[in-house]
C-alpha positions as CSV (number, residue, x, y, z in Angstrom):
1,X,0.0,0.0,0.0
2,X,1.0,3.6,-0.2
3,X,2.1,5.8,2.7
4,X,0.0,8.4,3.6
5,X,2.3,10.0,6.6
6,X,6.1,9.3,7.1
7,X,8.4,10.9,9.9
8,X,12.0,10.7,9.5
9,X,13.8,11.0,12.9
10,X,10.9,13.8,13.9
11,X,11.8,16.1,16.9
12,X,9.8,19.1,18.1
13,X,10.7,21.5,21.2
14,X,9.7,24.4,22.7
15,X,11.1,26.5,25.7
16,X,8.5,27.7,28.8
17,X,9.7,30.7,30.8
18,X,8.3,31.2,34.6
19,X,9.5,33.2,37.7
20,X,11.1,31.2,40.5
21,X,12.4,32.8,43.8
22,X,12.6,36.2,41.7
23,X,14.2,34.6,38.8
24,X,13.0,34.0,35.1
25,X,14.0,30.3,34.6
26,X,13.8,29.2,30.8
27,X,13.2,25.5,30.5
28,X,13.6,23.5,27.6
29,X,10.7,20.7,26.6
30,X,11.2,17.9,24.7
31,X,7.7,16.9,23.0
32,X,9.2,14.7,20.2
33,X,11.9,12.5,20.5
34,X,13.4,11.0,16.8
35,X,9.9,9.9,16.1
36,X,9.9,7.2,12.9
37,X,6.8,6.1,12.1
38,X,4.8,5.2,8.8
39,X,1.2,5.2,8.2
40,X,-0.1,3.7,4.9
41,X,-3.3,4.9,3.4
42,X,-6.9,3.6,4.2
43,X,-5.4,2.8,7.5
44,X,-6.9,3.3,10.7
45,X,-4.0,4.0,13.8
46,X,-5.2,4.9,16.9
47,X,-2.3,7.0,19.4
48,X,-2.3,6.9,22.7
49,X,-0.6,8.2,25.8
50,X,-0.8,10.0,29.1
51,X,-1.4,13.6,29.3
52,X,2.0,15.8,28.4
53,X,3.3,12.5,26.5
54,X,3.4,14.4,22.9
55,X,0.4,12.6,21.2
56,X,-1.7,16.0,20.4
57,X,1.6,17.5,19.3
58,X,2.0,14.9,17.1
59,X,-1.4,15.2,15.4
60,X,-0.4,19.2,15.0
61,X,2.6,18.2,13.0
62,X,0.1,15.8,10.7
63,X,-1.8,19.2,9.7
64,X,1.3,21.2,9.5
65,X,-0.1,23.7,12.4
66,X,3.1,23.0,14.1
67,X,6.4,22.2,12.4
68,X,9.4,19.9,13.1
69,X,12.4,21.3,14.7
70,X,14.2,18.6,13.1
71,X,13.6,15.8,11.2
72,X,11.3,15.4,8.7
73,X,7.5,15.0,8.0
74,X,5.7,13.7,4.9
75,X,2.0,14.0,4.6
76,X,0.6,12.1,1.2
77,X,4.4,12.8,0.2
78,X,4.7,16.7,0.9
79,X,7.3,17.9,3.1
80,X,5.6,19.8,6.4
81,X,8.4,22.1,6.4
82,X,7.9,23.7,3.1
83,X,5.5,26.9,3.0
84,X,4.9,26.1,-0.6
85,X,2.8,22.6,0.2
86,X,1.3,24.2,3.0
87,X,-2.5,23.9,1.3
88,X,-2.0,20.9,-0.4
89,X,-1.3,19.1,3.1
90,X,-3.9,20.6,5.2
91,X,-6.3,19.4,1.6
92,X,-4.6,15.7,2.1
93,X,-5.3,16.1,5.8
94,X,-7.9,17.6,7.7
95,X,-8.1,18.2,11.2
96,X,-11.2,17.5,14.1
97,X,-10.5,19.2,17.1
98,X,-11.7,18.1,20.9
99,X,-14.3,20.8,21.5
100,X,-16.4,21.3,18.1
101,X,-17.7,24.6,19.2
102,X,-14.1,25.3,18.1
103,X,-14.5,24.3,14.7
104,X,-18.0,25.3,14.2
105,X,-17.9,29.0,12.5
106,X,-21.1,29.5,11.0
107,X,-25.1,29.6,12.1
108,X,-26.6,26.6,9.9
109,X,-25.4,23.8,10.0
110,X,-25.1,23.4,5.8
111,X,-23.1,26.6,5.9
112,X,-20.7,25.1,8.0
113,X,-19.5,22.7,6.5
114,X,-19.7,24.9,3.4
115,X,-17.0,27.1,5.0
116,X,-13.8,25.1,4.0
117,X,-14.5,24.2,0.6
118,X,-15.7,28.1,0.0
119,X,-12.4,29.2,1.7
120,X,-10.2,26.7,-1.4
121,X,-12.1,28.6,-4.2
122,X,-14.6,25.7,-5.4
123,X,-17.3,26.3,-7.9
124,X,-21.0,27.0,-6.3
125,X,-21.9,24.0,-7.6
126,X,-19.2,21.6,-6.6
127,X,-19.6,22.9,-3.1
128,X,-23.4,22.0,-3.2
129,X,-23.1,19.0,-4.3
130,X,-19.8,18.1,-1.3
131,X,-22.4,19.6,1.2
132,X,-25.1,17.0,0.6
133,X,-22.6,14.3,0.3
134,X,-20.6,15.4,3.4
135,X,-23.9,15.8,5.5
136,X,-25.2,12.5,4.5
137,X,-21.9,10.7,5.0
138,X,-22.1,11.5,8.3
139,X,-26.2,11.0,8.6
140,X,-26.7,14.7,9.6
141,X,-29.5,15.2,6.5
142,X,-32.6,16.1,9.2
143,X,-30.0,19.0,10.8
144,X,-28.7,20.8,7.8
145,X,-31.3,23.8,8.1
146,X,-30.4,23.4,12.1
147,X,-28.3,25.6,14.4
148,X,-26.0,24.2,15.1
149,X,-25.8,25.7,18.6
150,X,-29.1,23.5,19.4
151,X,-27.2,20.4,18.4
152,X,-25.9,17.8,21.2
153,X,-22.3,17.5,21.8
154,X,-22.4,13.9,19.3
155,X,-24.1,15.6,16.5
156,X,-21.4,19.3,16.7
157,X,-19.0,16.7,16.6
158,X,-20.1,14.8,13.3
159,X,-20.8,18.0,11.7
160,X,-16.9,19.1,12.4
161,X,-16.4,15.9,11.0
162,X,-18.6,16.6,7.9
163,X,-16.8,19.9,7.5
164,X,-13.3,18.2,7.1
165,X,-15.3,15.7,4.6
166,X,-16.3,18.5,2.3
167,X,-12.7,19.2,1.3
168,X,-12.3,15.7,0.6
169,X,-9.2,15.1,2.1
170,X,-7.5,11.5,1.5
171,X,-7.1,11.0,5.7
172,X,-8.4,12.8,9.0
173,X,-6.5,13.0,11.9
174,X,-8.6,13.3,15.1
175,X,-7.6,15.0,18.3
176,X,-9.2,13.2,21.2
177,X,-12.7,14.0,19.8
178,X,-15.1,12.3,22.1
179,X,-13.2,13.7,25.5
180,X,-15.8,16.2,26.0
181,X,-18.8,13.9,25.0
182,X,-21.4,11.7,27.0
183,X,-21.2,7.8,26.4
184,X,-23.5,7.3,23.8
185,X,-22.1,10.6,22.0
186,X,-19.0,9.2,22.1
187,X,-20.1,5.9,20.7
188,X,-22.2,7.5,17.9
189,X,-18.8,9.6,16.8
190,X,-16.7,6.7,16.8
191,X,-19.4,4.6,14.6
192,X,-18.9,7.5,12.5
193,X,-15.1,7.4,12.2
194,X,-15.5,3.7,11.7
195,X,-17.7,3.1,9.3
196,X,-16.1,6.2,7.2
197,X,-12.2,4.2,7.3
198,X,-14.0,1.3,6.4
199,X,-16.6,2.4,4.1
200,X,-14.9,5.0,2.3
201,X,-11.0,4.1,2.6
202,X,-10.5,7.3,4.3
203,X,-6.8,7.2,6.4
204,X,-7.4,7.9,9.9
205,X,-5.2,9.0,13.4
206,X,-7.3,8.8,16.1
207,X,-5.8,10.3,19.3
208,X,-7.7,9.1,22.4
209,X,-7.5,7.8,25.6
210,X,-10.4,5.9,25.8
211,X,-9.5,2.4,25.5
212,X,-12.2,1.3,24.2
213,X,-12.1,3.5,21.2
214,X,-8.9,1.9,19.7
215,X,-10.3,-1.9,19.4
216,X,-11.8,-1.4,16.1
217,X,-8.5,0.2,14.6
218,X,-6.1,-1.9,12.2
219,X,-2.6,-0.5,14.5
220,X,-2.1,1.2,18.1
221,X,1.1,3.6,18.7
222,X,1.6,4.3,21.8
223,X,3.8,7.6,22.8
224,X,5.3,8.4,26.2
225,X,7.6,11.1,27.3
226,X,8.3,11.9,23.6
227,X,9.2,8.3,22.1
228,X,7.4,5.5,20.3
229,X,7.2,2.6,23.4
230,X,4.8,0.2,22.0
231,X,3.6,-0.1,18.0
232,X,1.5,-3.0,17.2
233,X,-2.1,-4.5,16.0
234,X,-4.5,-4.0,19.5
235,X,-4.5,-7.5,20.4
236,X,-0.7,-7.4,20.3
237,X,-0.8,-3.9,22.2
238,X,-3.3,-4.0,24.4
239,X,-3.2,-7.7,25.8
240,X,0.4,-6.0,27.7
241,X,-2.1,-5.1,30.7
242,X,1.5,-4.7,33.1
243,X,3.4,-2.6,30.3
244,X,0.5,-0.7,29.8
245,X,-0.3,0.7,32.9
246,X,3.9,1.4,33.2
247,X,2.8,4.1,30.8
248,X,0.2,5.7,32.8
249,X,-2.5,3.9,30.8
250,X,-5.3,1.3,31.0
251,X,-7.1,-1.3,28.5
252,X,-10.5,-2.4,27.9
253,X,-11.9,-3.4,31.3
254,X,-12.8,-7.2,29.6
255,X,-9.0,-7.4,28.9
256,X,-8.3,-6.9,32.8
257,X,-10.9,-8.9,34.0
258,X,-9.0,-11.8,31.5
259,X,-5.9,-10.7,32.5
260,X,-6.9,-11.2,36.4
261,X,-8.8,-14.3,35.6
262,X,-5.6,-16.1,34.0
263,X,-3.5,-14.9,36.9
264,X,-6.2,-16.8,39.2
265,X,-5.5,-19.9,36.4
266,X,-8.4,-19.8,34.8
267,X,-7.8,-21.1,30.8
268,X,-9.3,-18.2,29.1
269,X,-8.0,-16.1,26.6
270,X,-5.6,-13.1,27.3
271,X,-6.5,-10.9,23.7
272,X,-9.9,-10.3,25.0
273,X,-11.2,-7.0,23.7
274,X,-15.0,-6.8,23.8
275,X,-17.8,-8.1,25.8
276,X,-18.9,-10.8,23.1
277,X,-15.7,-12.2,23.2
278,X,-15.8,-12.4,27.1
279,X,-19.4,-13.7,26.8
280,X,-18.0,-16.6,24.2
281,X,-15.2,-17.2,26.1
282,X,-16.7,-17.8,29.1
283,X,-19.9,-20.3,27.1
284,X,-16.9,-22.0,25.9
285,X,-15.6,-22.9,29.4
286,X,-19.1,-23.5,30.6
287,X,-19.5,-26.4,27.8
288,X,-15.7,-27.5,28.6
289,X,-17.2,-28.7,32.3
């Protein structure tokens, strides 16, 4: 397959100044540590970490809103660092924020997501017809006369997300998107993300750190502190319940209930990842009795 986003020993830092004891102290912060990753195209990699562990700034550099201090980023095979690809990456890859009321600009909802592609100079026409697609990707067809203040916090999110779709970018990069949502808005969003990578072969970065979120993706990266610590498929990721939780982070509460069952001796499986796999597993002992 083809690679959508490439980093070549990819380093970012910035320096924080405060007062202490009467003295401005300037500190150095490492965010990105010789990052080397590759991301191939109609893939869906979810990246986790604890807070301050560089994840977000990574998902900056993929939309070229923050740049390498060295190294090198590639999106769809344009250098980050060059002004002159600046549009043609953000085009390849668009962005979703946490908060939507971030992202949201206008007071109907079809305006919206009408905003970006107006902003890249596309006929009337073309923009109508990315609008109705956009809207109905994302199943947002009753709400496109709506405002969009009146909307939950699930539906602001899936019209940011419809906004991104209207400049048909080849992969979206998602920035903890469901951290300021209820369950069930949560779960509606990442249907939506889903079924969109799936459906539609759209590359997707999802950074989260809901467990649960990243079962469904084809890869998991995990960042701490600046550095790549785990890279893997989730049942290869996630099953390291010890490792895991070394990083400040948990897994899906049916992979520690089978992680605390085998420790107990139990014969069940460790790469348990969703609750009809814990309900089959545990049939298949019943019958085994």
């Amino acid at each position: 397959m083809d690679t959508m986003i490439k980093t070549e020993n990819l380093s970012y830092e910035y320096s924080v100044t405060y007062e202490e004891k009467g003295k401005s102290i300037t500190k150095k912060i490492v965010a990105l540590d010789n990052i080397n990753i590759e991301i191939e195209k109609g893939s869906f990699v979810a990246v986790l970490g604890h807070n301050g562990s560089g994840k977000s700034t990574l998902a900056k550099h993929i939309n070229a809103l923050v740049r390498p201090t060295s190294g090198t980023l590639w999106i769809n095979g344009y250098d980050t660092k060059n002004d002159e690809f600046i549009w043609d990456i953000r085009q390849s890859a668009g962005m979703v924020f946490q908060n939507p009321d971030n992202q949201i600009v206008a007071t109907i909802v079809e305006e919206d997501v009408a905003f970006g592609p107006e902003n890249l100079g596309i006929e009337p026409d073309e923009i109508r017809r990315r609008v109705d697609n956009a809207i109905a990707t994302v199943h947002m067809e009753d709400f496109k006369k709506s405002v969009p203040s009146k909307l939950s916090g699930g539906q602001k999110q899936r019209i940011a997300i419809a906004g991104v779709l209207a400049m048909q970018p080849e992969c979206i990069v998602l920035d903890e998107p469901t951290a300021m949502l209820d369950p069930e808005g949560r779960k509606d969003v990442i249907n939506t993300i889903t079924r969109l990578n799936k459906e539609k072969g759209l590359t997707t970065v999802l950074i989260t750190h809901y467990m649960d979120e990243t079962v469904g993706a084809d890869r998991i990266i995990v960042i701490d502190d600046g550095h790549i610590v785990m890279d893997g498929s989730p049942r290869e990721v996630l099953v390291q319940v010890e490792k895991m939780k070394s990083f400040g982070l948990e897994v899906p509460q049916v992979t520690e209930i089978a992680y605390n069952l085998r420790k107990k001796g139990i014969d069940i499986p460790a790469d348990i990842l969703t609750p009809e796999e814990m309900v089959g597993a545990i049939c298949r002992l019943k019958s085994a009795i």
